[in-house]
Legacy VTK file of the C-alpha trace (Angstrom):
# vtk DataFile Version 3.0
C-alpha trace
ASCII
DATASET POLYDATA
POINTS 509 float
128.487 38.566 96.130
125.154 37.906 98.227
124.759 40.293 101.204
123.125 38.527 104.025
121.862 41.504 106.318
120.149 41.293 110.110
117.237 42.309 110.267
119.379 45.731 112.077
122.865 45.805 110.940
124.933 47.259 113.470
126.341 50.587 112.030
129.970 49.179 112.918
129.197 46.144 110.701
127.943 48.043 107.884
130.482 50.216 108.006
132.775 47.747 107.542
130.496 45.736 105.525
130.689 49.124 102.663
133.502 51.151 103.560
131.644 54.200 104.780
131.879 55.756 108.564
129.398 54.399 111.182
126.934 57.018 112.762
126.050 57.183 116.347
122.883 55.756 115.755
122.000 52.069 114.276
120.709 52.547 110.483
117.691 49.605 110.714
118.664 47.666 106.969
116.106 45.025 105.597
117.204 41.823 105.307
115.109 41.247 102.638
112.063 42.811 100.411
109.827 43.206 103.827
106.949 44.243 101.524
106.317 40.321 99.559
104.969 37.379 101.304
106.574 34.083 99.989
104.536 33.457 96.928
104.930 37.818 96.155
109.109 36.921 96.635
108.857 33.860 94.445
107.519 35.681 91.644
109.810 38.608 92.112
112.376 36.660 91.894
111.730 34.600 89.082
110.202 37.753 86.773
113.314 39.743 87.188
116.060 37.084 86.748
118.818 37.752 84.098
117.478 36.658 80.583
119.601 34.107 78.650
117.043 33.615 75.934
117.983 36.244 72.927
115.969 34.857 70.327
112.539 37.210 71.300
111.452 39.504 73.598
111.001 39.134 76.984
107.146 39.442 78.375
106.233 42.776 79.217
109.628 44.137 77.843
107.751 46.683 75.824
106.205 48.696 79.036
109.780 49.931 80.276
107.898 51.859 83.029
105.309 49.289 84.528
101.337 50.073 84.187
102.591 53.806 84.238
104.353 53.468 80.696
103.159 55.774 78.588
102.025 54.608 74.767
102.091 58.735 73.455
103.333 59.232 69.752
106.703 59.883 69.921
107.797 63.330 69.280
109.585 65.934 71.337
106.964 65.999 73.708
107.053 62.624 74.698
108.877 62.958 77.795
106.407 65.075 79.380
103.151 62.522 79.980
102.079 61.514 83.042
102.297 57.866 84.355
99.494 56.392 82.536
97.944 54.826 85.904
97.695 57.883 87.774
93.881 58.584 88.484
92.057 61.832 87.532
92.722 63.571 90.865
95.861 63.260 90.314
95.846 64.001 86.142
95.380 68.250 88.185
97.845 67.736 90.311
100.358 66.976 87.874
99.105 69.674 85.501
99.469 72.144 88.383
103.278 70.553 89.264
103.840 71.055 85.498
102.690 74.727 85.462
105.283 75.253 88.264
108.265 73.448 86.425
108.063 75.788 83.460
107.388 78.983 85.457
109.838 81.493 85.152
110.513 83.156 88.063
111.522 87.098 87.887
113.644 89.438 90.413
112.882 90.991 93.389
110.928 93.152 94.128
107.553 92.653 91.061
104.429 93.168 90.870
104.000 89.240 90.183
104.692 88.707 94.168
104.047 84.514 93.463
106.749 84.926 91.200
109.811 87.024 92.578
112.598 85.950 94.342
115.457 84.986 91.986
119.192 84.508 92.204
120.131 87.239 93.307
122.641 84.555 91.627
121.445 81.644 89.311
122.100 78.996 86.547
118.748 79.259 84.973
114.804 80.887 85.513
112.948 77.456 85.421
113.288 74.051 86.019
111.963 73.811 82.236
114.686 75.491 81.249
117.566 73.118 82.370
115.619 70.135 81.377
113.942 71.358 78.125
111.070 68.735 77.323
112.002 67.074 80.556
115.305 65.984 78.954
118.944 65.597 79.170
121.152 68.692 78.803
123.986 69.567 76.658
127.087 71.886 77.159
127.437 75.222 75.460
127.710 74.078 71.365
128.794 77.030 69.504
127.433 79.763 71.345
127.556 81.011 74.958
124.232 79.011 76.169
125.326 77.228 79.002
121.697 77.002 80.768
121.473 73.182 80.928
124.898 73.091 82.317
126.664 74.159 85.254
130.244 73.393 87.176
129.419 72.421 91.130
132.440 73.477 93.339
133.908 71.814 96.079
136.503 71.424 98.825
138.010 69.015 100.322
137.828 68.306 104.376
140.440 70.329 106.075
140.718 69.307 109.282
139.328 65.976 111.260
136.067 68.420 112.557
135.348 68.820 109.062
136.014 65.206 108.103
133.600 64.398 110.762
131.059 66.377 109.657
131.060 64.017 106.214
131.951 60.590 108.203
128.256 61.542 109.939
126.224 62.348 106.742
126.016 66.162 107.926
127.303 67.062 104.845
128.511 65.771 101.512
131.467 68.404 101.281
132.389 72.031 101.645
131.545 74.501 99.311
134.391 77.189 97.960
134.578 80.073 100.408
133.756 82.921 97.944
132.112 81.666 95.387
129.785 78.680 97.120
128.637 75.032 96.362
128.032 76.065 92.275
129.333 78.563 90.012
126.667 80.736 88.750
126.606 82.704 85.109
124.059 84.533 85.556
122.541 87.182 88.166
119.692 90.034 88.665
119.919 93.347 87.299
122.428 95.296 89.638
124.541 92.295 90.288
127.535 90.977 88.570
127.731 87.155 87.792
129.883 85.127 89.259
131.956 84.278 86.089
131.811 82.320 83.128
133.022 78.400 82.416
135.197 77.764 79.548
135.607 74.607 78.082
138.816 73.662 76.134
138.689 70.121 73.882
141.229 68.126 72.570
140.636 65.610 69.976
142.027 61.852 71.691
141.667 58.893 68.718
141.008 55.442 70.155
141.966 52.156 67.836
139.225 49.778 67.712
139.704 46.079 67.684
138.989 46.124 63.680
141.004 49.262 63.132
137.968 51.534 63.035
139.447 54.835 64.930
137.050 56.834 66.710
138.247 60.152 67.992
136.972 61.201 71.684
137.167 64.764 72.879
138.528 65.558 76.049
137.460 68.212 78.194
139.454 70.500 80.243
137.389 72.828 82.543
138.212 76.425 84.039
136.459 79.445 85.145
137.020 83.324 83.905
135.698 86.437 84.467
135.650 85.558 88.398
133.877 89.273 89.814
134.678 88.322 93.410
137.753 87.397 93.489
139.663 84.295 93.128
138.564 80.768 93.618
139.950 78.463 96.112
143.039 76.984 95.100
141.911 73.369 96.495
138.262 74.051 95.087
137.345 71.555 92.489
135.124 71.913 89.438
132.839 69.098 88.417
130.731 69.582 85.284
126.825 68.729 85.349
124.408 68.426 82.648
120.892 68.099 83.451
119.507 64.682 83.499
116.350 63.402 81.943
113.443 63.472 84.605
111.127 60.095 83.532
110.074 57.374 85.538
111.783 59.326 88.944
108.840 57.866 91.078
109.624 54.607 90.211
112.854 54.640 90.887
111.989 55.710 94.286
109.649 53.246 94.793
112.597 50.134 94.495
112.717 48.910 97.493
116.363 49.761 99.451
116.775 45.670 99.576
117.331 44.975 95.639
119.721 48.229 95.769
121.381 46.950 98.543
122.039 43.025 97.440
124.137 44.138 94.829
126.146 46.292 96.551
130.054 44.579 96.483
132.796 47.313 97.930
135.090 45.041 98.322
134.641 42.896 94.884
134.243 39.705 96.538
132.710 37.720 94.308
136.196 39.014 91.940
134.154 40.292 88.828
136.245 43.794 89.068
132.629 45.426 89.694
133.040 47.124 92.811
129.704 48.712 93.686
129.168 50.525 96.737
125.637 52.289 97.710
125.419 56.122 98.705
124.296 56.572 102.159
123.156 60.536 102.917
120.564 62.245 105.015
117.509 63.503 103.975
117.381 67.314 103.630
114.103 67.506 105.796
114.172 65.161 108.764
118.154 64.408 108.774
117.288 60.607 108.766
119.780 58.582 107.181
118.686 56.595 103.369
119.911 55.250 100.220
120.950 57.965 97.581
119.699 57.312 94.010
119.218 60.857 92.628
121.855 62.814 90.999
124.914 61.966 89.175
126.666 61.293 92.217
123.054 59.600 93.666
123.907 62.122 96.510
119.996 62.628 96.918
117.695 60.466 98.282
114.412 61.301 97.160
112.885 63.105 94.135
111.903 66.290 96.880
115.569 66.363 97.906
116.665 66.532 94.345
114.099 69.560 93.160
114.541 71.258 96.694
118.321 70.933 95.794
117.552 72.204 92.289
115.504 75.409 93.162
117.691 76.378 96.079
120.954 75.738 93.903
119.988 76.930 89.921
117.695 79.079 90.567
117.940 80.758 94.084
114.630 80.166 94.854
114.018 79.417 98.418
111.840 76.387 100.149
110.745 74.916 103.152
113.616 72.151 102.484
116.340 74.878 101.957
115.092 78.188 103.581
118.227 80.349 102.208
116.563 83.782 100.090
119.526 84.193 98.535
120.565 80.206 96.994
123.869 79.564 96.927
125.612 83.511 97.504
128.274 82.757 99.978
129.246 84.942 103.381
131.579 86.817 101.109
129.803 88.431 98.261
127.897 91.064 100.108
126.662 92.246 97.240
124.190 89.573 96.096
123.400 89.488 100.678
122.421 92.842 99.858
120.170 92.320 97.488
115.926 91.655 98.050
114.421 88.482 98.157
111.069 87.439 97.315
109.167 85.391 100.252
105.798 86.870 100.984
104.666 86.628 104.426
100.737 86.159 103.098
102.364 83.330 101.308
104.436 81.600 102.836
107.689 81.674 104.811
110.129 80.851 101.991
109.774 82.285 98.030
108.765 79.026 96.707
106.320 77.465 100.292
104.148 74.221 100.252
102.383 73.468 98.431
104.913 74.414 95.129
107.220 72.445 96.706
104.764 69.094 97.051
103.600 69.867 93.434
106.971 69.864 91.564
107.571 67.028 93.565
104.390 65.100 92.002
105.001 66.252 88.738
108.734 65.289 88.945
107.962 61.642 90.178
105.484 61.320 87.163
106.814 61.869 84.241
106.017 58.460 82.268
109.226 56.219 81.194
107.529 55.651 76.708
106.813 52.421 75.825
110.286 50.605 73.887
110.364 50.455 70.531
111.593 47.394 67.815
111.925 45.134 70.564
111.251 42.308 68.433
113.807 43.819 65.502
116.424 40.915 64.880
119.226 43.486 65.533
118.018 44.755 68.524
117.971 41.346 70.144
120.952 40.717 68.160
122.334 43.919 70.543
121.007 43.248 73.313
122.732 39.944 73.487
125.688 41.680 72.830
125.014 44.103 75.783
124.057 41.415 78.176
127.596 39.234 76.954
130.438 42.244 77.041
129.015 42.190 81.008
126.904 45.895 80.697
124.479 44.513 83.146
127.196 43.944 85.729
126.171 47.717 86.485
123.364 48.408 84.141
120.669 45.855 86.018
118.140 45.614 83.385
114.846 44.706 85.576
113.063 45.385 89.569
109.870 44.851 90.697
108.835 47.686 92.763
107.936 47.966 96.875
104.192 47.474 97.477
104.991 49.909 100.088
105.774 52.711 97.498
103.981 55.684 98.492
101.999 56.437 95.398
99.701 53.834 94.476
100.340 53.858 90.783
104.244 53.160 91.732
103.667 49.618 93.559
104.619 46.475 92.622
105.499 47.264 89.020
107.845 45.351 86.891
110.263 48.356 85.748
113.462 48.418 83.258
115.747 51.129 83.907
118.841 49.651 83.194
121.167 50.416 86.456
122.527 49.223 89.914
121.856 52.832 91.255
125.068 52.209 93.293
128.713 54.027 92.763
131.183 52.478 90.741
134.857 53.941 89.943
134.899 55.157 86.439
138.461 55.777 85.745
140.771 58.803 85.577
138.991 59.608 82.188
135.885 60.395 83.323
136.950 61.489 87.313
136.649 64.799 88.497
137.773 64.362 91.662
135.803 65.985 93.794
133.951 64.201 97.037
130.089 64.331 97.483
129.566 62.557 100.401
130.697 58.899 100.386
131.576 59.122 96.841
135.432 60.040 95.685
136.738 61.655 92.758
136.358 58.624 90.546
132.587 57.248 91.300
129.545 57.449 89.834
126.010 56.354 90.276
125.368 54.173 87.334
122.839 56.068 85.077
119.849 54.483 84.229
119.345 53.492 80.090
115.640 53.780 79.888
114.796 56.662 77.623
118.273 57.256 76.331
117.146 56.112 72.756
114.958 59.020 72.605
117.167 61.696 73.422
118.000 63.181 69.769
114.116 63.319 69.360
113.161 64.845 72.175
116.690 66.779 73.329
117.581 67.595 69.860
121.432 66.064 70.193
123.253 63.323 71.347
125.424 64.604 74.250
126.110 61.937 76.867
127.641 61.354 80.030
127.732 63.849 82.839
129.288 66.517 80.881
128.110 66.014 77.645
131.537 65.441 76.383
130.333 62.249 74.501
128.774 63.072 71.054
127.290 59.899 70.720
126.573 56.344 72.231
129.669 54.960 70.972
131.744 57.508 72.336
130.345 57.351 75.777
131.015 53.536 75.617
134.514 54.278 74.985
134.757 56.589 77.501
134.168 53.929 80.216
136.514 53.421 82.383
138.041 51.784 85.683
135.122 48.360 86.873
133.982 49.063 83.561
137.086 49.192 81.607
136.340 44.932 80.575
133.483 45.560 79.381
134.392 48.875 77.218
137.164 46.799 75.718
134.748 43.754 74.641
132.741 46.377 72.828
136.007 47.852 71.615
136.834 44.254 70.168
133.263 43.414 68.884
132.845 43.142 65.679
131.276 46.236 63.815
128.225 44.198 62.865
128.083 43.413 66.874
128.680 47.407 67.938
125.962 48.433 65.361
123.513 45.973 66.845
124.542 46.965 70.543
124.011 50.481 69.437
120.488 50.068 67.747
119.482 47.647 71.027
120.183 51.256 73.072
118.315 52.890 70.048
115.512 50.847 71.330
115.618 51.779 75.040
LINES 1 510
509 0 1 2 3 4 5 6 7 8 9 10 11 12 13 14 15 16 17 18 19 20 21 22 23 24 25 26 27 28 29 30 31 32 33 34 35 36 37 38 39 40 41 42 43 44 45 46 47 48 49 50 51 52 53 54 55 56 57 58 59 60 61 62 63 64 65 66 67 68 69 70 71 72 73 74 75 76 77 78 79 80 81 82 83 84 85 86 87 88 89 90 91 92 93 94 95 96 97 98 99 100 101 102 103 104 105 106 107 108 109 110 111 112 113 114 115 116 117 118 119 120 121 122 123 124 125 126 127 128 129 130 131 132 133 134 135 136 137 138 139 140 141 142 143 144 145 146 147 148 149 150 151 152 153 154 155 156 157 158 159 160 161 162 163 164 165 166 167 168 169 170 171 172 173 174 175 176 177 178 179 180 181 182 183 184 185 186 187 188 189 190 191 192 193 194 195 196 197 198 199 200 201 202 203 204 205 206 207 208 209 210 211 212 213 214 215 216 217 218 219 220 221 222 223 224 225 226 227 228 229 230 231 232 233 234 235 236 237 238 239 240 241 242 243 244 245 246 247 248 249 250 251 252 253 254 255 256 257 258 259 260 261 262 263 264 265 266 267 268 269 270 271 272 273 274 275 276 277 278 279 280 281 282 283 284 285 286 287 288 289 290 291 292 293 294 295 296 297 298 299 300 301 302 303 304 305 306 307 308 309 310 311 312 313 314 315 316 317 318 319 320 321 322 323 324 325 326 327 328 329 330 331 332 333 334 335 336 337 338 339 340 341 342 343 344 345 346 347 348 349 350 351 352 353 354 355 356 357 358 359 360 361 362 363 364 365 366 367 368 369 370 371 372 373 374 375 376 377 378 379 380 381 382 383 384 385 386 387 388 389 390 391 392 393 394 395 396 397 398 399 400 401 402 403 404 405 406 407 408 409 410 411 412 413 414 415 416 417 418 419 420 421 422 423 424 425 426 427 428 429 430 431 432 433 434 435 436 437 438 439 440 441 442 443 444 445 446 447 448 449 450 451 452 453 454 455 456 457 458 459 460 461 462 463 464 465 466 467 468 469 470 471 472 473 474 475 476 477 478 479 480 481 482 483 484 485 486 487 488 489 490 491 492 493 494 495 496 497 498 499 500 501 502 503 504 505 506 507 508
């Protein structure tokens, strides 16, 4: 389906255009890249077109990330380089940024006053240590270590006032009365914790076309221990692992237009791949953007992702989210009670400018490594496969970045990250129906590949998919579901010599 915009789309067209409420205000959408001149669009156009040539690698294929690829050995630190292209200004900045990610911070009141101020409730002490080497978390294997995963809780609208309040982009739901917008495990000395999740499998096989069985587990999620009472009985639980932080600045920098174009609610074109772009307001100003951060792409930019982060995992207050105490609720008067950390010689919030700008920096930094084997027979063997059992439908292999971006070393960069960055229903297998914002129980922003063949090396498992439930890329393929269920079954059909090579072409990403 091509989307033909006006240069300002009436929020009554758009909204019937995607299937989202109109605001009171017009939402200006670009008709087209606004940043190119003709000869710029022509070769935009032509670089990122859909390959149909499997017998080498494309040009440039190799530097997944643009110019800001990095080339470091790989290892488990790999994840954590800067964009190569960044200048040396900016080489401190990102140090500094760094510094702050890993900090941990401590309770209230210490003698380390740049460091107090969390919880009183909280999922974790750093941002390090949800996303360990700047990776992709994992739920709780064996032991109790659930640091790199958390459940976010949510309500449902209640009445048409509340409803409202979503239809306008106010909020993206409502949070349990008692026990907030995520459960917490852990809290400061003096305070109880919230509770603890529990996770019960069960083993499901699946028959492949060949016969092969491969066994999926399938989670069932609950809460125990609750110390203030009991949950909401329409509250919903959605699991979250962490997800990998490279090449966030670039995906930032793709301009709202090549998001937009492939956006098709209503499945006109009748491929079954219903795509429909998250529209939310920025945490800061209120204006209303494009979501591409988060597994629900409920944030718009990387700042409203770590503001989100710090407020939510750690309790750490900022100038985005000014709240001392995170995500304690009205009810638990306990963790109210309880000191916080801003320092008026400081700043007005625990965690003021310019942390805030740092982490930010440092977050839309991290360098997307250089592919591996691209030239390997059986990776282009795969990635033919990929391409032909209709992955890309979603998983859009290629953009060319704004020359608007804000960063200099983020414009105009051929990128690879593998996704649509739009919402697409997943099924009842992987829904956990529960709203954030204009996404329902069964959508999800389609996660971006780049990286993901690097995750046992720098991770140190192979949990994937928003809960970790898959133990491997196979079983996360199977797991697909609802616009993707054709092309789960055409790898389900493949022949094992075709899965392998579709499997070592991911290997490669």
């Amino acid at each position: 389906m091509t989307i033909r915009y006006s240069r300002t789309l009436p929020l009554a067209a758009l909204a019937a255009l995607f299937g989202f409420a109109a605001l009171a205000q017009d939402w200006p959408l670009p008709k087209t890249r606004d940043d190119l001149d003709a000869k710029d669009k022509a070769r935009v156009e032509k670089v990122t077109e859909p390959t149909d040539d499997f017998s080498k690698a494309e040009r440039f294929e190799t530097m997944q990330g643009g110019a800001a690829t990095t080339r470091a050995t790989v290892n488990r630190d790999v994840f954590s380089k800067s964009s190569a292209n960044i200048t040396f200004a900016e080489e401190e900045t990102f140090k500094l940024g760094n510094a702050l990610f890993r900090k941990f911070w401590v309770s209230s009141p210490s003698s380390t006053q740049a460091s107090d101020g969390l919880g009183p409730l909280f999922n974790a002490r750093s941002c390090q240590s949800c996303h360990l080497k700047d990776g992709r978390g994992h739920p709780p294997e064996g032991d109790s270590d659930a640091t790199s995963m958390f459940l976010r809780l949510a309500r449902p609208a209640r009445t048409p006032e509340e409803q409202a309040r979503i239809d306008s982009y106010e909020t993206i739901n409502f949070p349990d009365e008692v026990y907030g917008g995520q459960f917490q495990d852990f809290a400061v000395p003096g305070l109880s914790a919230e509770g603890h999740m529990k996770i019960d499998y069960t083993e499901k096989p699946v028959t492949l076309g060949d016969g092969t069985v491969v066994s999926l587990r399938e989670p069932t999620y609950s809460v125990t221990d609750l110390a203030y009472g009991p949950m909401g009985e329409d509250t919903t639980l959605s699991p979250r692992i962490a997800n990998q932080m490279i090449g966030m600045g670039l995906i930032q920098a793709i301009h709202p237009a090549d998001i937009l174009s492939q956006a098709d609610p209503d499945d006109g074109d009748g491929d079954g791949i219903s795509g429909r772009p998250a529209i939310v307001s920025d945490h800061r100003t209120g204006e209303i953007k494009l979501g591409r951060f988060g597994w629900k792409a409920q944030n718009a930019s990387v700042r409203d992702q770590s503001s989100g982060a710090f407020s939510g995992d750690i309790g750490i207050s900022s100038p985005d989210a000014p709240n001392h105490w995170g995500d304690c609720s009205e009810t638990e008067a306990d963790c109210l009670a309880m000191p916080h950390g801003a320092q008026v010689r400081l700043g007005e919030t625990e965690a003021p400018d310019p942390v805030m700008e740092l982490v930010t920096f440092y977050s839309e930094n991290l360098a997307v490594p250089a592919r591996r084997d691209v030239d390997d027979p059986e990776v282009l063997r795969g990635k033919q496969v990929f391409y032909e059992a209709g992955c890309t439908s979603c998983h859009t292999p290629k953009y060319v970045t704004s020359r608007d971006a804000e960063n200099p070393a983020h414009r105009f960069q051929l990128i690879w990250p593998y996704s649509d960055f739009l919402l697409h229903d997943m099924g009842e297998g992987l829904a956990d129906h529960q709203q954030v914002g204009v996404a329902d129980g069964y959508e999800w922003r389609t996660a971006p590949l780049w990286g993901t063949g690097l995750t046992e090396v720098v991770s140190g498992h192979s949990f994937f998919l928003h809960d970790g439930r898959a133990r491997n890329r196979t079983e996360a393929i199977l797991w697909h579901g609802g616009e993707a269920e054709e092309a789960r079954d055409n790898f389900a059909n493949a022949s094992k010599e075709d899965r392998d090579a579709l499997i070592k072409f991911l290997e490669s990403l």
